[in-house]
C-alpha positions as CSV (number, residue, x, y, z in Angstrom):
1,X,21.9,13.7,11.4
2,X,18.8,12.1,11.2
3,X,16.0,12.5,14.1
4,X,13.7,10.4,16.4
5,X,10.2,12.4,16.4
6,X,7.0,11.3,17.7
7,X,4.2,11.7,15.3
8,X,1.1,10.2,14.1
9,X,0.9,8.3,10.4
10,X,-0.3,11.2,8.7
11,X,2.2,13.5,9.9
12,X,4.9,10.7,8.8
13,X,3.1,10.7,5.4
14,X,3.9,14.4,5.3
15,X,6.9,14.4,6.1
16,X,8.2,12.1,3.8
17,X,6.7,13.7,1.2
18,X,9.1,16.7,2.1
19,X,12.1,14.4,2.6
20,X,11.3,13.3,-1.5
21,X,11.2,17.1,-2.7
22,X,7.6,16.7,-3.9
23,X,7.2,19.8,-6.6
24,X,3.3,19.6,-7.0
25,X,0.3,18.7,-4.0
26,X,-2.5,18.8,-5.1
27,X,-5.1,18.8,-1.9
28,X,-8.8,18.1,-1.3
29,X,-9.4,17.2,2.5
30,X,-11.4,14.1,3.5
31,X,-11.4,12.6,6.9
32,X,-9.0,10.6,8.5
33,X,-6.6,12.1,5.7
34,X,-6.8,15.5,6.2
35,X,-3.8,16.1,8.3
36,X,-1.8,14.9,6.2
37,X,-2.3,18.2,3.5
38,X,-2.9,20.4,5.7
39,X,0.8,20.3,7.6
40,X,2.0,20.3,3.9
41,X,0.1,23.4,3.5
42,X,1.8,25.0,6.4
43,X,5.4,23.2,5.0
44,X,4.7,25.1,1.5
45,X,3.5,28.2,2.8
46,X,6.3,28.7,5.3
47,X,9.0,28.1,2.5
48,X,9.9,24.9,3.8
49,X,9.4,22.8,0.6
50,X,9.9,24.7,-3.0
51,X,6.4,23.3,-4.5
52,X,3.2,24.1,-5.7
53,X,0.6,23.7,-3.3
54,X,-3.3,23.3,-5.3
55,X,-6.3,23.6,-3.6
56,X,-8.7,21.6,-5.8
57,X,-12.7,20.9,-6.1
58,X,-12.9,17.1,-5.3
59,X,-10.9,14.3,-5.3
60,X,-11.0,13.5,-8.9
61,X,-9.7,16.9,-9.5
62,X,-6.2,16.1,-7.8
63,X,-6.0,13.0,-9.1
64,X,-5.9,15.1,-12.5
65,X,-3.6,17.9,-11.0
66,X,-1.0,15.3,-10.2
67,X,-1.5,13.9,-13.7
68,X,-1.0,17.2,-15.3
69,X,1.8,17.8,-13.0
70,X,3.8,14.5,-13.4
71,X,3.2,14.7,-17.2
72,X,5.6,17.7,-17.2
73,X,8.2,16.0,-15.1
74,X,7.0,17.1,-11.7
75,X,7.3,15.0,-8.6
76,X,3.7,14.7,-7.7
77,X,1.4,13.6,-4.5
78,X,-1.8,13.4,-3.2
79,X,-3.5,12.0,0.0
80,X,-7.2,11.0,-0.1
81,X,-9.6,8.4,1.6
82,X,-12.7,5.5,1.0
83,X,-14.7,7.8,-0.6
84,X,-12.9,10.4,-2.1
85,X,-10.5,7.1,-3.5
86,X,-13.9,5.9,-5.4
87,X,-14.3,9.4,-6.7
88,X,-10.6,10.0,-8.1
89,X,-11.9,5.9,-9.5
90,X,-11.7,7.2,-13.3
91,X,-8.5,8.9,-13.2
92,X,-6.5,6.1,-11.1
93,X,-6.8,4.5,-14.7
94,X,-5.6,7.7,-16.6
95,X,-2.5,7.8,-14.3
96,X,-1.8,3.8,-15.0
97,X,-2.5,4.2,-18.3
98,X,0.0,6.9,-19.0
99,X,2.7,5.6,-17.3
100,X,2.7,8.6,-14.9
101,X,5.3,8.1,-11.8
102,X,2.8,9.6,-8.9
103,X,2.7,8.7,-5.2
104,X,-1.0,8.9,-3.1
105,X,-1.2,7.9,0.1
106,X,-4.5,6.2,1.3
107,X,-5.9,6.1,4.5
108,X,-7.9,3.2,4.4
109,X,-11.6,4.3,6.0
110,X,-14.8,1.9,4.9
111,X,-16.5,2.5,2.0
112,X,-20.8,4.1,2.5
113,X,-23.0,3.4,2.8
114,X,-23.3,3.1,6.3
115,X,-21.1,5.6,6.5
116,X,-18.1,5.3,8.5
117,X,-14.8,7.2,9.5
118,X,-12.7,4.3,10.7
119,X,-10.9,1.6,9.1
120,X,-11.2,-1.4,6.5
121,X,-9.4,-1.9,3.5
122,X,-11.8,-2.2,1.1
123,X,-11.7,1.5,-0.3
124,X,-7.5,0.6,-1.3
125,X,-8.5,-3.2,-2.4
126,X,-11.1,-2.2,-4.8
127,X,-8.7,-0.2,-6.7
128,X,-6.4,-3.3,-7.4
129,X,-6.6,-3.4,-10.9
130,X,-6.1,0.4,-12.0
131,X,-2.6,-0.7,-12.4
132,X,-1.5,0.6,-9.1
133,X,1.8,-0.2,-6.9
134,X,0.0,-0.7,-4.0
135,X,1.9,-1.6,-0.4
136,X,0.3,-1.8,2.7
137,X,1.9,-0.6,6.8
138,X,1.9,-1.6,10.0
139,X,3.9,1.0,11.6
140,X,4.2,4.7,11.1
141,X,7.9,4.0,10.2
142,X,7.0,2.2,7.1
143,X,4.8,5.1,6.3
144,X,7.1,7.3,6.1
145,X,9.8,5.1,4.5
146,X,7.0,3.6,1.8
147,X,6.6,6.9,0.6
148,X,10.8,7.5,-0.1
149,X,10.6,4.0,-1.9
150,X,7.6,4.3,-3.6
151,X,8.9,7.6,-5.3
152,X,12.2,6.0,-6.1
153,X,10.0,3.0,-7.8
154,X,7.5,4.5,-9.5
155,X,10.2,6.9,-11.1
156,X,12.3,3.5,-12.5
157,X,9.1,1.7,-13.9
158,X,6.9,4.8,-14.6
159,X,3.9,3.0,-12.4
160,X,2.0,5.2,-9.9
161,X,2.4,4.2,-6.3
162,X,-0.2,4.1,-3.5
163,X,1.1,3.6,0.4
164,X,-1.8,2.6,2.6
165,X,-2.0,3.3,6.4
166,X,-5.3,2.4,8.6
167,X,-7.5,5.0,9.5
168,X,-7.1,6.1,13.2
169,X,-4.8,3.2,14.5
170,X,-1.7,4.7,12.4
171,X,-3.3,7.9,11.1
172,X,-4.2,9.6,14.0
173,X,-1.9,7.2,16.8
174,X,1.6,8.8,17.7
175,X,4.9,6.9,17.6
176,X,8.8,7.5,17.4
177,X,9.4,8.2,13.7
178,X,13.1,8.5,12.4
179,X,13.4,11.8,10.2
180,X,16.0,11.5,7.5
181,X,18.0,14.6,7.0
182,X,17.6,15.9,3.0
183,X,21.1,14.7,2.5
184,X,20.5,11.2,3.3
185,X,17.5,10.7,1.2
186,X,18.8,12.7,-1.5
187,X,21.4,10.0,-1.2
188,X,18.7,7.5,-1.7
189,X,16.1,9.3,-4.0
190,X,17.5,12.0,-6.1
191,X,15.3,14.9,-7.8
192,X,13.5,12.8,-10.6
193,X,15.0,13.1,-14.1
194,X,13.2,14.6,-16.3
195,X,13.1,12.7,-19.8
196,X,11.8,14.3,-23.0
197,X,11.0,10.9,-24.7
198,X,8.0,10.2,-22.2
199,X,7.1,14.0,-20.7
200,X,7.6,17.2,-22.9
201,X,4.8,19.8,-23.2
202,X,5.9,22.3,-25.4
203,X,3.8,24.8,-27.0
204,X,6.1,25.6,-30.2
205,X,5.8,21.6,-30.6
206,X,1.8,20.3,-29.0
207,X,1.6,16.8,-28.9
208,X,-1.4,14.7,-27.2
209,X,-1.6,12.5,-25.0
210,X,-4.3,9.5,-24.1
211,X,-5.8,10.1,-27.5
212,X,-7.9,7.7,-29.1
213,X,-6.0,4.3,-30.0
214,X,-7.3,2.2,-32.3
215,X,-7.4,-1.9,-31.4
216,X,-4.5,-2.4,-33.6
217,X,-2.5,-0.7,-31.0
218,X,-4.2,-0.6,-27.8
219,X,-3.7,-4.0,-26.3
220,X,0.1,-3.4,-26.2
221,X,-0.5,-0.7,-24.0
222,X,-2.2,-3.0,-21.3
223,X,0.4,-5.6,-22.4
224,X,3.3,-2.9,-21.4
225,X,1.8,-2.0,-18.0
226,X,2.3,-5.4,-17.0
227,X,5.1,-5.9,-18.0
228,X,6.3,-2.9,-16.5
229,X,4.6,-4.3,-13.2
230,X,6.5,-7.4,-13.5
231,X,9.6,-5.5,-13.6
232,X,8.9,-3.3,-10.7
233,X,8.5,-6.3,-8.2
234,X,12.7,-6.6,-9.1
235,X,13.7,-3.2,-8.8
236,X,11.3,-3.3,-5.6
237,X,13.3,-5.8,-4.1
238,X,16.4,-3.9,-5.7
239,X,15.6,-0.9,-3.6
240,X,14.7,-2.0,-0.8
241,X,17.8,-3.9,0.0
242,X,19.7,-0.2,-0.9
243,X,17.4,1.4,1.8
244,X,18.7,-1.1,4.3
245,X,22.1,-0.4,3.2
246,X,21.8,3.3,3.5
247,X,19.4,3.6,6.8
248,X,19.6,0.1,8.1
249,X,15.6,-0.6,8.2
250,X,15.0,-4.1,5.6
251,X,11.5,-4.6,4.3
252,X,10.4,-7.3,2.0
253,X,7.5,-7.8,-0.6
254,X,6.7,-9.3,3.0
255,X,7.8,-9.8,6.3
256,X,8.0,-13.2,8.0
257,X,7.5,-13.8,12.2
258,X,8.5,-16.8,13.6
259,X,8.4,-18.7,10.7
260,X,11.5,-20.5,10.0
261,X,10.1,-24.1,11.9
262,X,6.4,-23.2,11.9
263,X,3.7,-25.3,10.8
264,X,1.1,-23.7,10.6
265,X,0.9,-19.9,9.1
266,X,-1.2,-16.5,9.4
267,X,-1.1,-14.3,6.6
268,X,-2.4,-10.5,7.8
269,X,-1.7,-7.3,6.9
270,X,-1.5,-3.7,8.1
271,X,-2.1,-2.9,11.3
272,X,-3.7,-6.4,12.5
273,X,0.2,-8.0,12.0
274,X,1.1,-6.3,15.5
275,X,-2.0,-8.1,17.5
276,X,-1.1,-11.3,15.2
277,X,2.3,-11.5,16.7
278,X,1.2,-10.8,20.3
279,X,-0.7,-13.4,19.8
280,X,2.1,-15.7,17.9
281,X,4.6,-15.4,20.7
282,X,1.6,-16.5,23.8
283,X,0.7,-19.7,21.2
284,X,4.4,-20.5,20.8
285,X,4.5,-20.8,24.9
286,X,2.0,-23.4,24.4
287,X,3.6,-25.1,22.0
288,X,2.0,-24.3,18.9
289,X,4.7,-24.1,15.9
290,X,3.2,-21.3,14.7
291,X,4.1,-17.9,12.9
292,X,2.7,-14.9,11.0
293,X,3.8,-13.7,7.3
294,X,3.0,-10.0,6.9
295,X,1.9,-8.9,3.2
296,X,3.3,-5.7,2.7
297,X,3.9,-5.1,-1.4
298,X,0.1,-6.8,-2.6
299,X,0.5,-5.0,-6.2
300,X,3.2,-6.1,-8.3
301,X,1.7,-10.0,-6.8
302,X,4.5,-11.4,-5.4
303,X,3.0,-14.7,-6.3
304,X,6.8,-17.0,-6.2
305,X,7.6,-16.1,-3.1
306,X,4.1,-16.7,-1.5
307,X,5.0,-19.8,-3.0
308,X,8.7,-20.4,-1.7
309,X,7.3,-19.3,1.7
310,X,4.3,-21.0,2.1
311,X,3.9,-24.2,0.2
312,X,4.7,-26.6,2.3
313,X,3.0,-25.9,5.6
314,X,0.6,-27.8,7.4
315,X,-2.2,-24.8,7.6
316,X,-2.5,-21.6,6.3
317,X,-5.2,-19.1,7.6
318,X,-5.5,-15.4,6.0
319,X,-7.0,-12.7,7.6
320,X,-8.5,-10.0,5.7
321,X,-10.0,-6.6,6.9
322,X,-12.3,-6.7,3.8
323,X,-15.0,-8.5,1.8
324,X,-15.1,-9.1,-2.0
325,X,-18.8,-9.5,-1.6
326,X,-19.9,-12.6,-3.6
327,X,-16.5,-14.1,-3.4
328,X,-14.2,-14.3,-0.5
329,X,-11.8,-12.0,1.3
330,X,-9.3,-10.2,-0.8
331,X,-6.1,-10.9,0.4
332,X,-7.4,-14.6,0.6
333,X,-8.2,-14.6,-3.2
334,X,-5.4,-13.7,-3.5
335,X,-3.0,-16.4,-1.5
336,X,-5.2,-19.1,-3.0
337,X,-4.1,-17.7,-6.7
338,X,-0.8,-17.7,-6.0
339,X,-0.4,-21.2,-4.3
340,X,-2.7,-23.1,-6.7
341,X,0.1,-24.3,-9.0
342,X,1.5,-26.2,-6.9
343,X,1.3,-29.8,-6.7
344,X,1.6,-30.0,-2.7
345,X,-0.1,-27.2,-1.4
346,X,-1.7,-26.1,2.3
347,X,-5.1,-26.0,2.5
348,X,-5.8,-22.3,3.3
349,X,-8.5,-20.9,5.5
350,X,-9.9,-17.4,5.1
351,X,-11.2,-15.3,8.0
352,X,-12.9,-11.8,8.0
353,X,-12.6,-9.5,10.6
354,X,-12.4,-6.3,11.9
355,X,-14.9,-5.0,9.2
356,X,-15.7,-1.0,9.3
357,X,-13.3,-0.2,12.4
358,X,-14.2,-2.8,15.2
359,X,-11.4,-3.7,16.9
360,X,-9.3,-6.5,16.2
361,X,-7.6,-8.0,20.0
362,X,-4.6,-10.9,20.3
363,X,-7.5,-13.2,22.0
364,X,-9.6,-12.6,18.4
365,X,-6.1,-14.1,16.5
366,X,-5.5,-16.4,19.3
367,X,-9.5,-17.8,18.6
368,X,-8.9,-17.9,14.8
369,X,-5.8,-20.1,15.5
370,X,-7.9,-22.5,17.1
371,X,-10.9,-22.8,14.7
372,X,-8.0,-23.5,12.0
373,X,-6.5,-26.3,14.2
374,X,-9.8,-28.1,14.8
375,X,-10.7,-27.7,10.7
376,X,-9.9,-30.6,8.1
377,X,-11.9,-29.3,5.1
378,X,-11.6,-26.1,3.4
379,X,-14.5,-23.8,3.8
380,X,-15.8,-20.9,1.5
381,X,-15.6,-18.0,4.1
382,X,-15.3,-17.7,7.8
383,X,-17.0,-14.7,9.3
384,X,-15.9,-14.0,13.1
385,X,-17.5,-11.4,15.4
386,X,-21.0,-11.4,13.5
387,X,-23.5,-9.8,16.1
388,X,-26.7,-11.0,14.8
């Protein structure tokens, strides 16, 4: 049967990745990710998990050892951070590009300089269009269930898949995780099928692969990724309703709080969802019809149910822990986008907040509510917290 153990978000990330029957990790510590290889290491060595453990040179090196790895058929995974995310930049591409089904968890840390250990999420967010799955947590539950899914995803649409936890306030934070016995995610994820029409290396018969591609060719590649990204936010959805099936936990492209009679709407993310609904659930004693719609999945967009969900509200505020400097906040960019079609629409307020780590409380939510409320006009960008 499966098991309640308490562990922190990396330790769920590894975990998971032994539930999945990973065959290849490739491993290049960076801070706050490191745990997460290192009990792998110990899972590997001790005989635990039939795989192949690499110790590599930099970050951009296991980005390419998974690539090598899940062009052969393997299951592959990597764990990396803010910096060493930038550095594996180049080959985030190559993996889109050739349609190769891997899984990296990202502990989101803000980029240097300054440089900085704890958490933002502009090291994940500026990778949105390698053609990257991305999905974002709250708890270290989804951690370690994003990482089952996201193999079971990526495998169907031949994406990669990236599961992003906060640095420190999942990462390195304990709580009760439920360990699946191998059974019941085999049930769920079965070893990955290995299919010669997309990965055979065979040395009586060498092909290449990402050779050069003239422009006769090469825009149906780009025009096949997203369709393929398209398709994934169904069998997403598909999936997800299995897991619930099987293990009883339901997640969504998103998760909505308190929002079947709400007016008014707060869009957050990750970790800052838990102090948004502390904060929910004190306003609704006041009498403020009010609720909070968690992005989880941000890549495949699910831009038609944004739409279904929040078009006809009074208010919409996002919150973003990150800056597309010269534009807005990212998650804001991207509600706007996905609401603009339609002919009655919210105005929608963006907020940034909790920038490199500070800490985000319920009376910081609960003060972001109230600027919305007094606001008629839409603004370009609302900055709270600024100690100048």
């Amino acid at each position: 049967m499966s098991f309640k153990k308490v562990t922190t978000g990396n330790h769920a990330v590894s975990y998971a990745v032994w539930s999945s029957r990973v065959q290849v990790i490739s491993a290049y510590p960076i801070t706050p990710q490191t745990q997460i290889v290192e009990l792998l290491s110990e899972i590997v060595a001790e005989g635990q998990l039939d795989a192949i453990f690499i110790n590599v040179e930099s970050e951009h090196s296991a980005m390419a050892a998974c690539i090598g790895a899940a062009a052969t058929g393997a299951r592959a995974f990597t764990a990396t951070s803010a910096q060493g995310l930038a550095l594996m930049h180049e080959m985030l591409h190559w993996a889109a590009g050739a349609r190769l089904p891997i899984v990296l968890a990202n502990v989101n840390r803000a980029m240097a300089p300054p440089w900085s250990v704890w958490t933002d999420q502009n090291d994940a967010l500026a990778q949105r269009d390698t053609g990257w799955m991305q999905i974002y947590n709250e708890s270290n539950q989804e951690v370690y269930d994003s990482v089952i899914i996201g193999y079971k995803v990526a495998e169907q649409v031949r994406l990669p898949f990236m599961t992003v936890l906060d640095a420190f306030v999942l990462s390195h934070t304990s709580e009760p995780v439920e360990i699946l016995t191998q059974e019941e995610v085999d049930e769920f994820l079965p070893p990955r099928e290995f299919d010669p029409k997309f990965y055979s290396i065979d040395l009586n018969d060498p092909r290449g692969y990402g050779l050069l591609t003239m422009p006769s060719d090469y825009y149906e590649f780009r025009y096949k990724v997203q369709i393929a990204h398209e398709k994934a936010l169904e069998v997403y959805k598909r999936e997800v309703e299995l897991f619930a099936e099987i293990f009883g936990r339901k997640y969504g492209v998103f998760e909505e709080f308190m929002l079947d009679d709400a007016d008014y709407v707060l869009v957050t993310s990750a970790t800052l969802t838990s102090d948004a609904k502390y904060a929910v659930k004190k306003l609704r004693e006041k009498g403020i019809k009010i609720g909070v719609l968690k992005m989880r999945l941000f890549r495949p967009f699910p831009f038609e149910d944004i739409r279904r969900v929040l078009g006809d509200r009074k208010k919409v505020a996002v919150i973003d822990r990150n800056i597309g400097f010269g534009h807005h906040g990212i998650f804001y960019q991207e509600i706007k986008s996905a609401l603009y079609p339609l002919e009655k629409r919210p105005p929608v307020f963006g907020y940034i907040i909790g920038i490199g780590g500070r800490d985000v409380t319920p009376a910081d939510i609960e003060d972001i509510v109230d600027d919305m409320l007094k606001r008629e006009e839409m603004t370009e960008i609302i900055w709270k917290g600024v100690r100048l």
